[in-house]
C-alpha positions in Angstrom: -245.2 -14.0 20.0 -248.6 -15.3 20.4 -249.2 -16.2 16.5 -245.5 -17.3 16.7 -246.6 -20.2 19.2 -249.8 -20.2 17.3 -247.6 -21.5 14.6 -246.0 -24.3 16.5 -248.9 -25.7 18.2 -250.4 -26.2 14.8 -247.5 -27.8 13.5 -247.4 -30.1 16.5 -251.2 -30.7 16.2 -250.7 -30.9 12.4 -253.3 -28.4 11.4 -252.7 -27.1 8.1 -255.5 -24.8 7.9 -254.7 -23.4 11.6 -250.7 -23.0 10.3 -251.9 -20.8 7.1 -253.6 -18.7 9.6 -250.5 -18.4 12.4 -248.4 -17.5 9.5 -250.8 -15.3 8.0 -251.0 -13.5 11.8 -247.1 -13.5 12.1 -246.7 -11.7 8.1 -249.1 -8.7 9.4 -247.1 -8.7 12.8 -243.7 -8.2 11.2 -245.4 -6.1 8.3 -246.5 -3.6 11.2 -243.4 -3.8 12.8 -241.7 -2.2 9.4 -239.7 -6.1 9.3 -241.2 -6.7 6.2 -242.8 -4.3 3.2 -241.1 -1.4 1.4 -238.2 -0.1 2.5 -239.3 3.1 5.5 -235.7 4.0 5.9 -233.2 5.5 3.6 -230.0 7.0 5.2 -228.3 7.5 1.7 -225.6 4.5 2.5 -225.6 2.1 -0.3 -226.6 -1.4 0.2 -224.5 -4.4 0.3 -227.2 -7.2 1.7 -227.2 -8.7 -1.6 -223.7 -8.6 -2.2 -220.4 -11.3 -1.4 -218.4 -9.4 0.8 -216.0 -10.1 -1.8 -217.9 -7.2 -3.7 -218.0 -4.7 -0.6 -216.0 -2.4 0.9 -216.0 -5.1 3.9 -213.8 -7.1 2.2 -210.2 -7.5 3.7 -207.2 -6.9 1.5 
């Protein structure tokens, strides 16, 4: 959360070079926290993120 407010203050103070380097803190925060990067997981279910539900099994008939 720290880079997260990091990120605000230097919009509010409307320091570009200080935003690049909030962002760049909260990218290796979420990258560590498996939010971001290569897929870790892989429970064999197929993947419908990219998909209209439309296209999915979710879809009501």
């Amino acid at each position: 959360m720290d880079a997260r407010r990091a990120v605000g203050a230097a919009l509010r103070d409307k320091d570009e070079a200080a935003e690049r380097a909030a962002r760049q803190q909260v990218h290796e925060a979420k990258v560590a926290l498996g939010e971001r990067g290569p897929v870790w997981w892989d429970d064999g279910a197929p993947d419908y993120n990219r998909h209209l539900v439309k296209n999915t099994p979710y879809a009501q008939k």
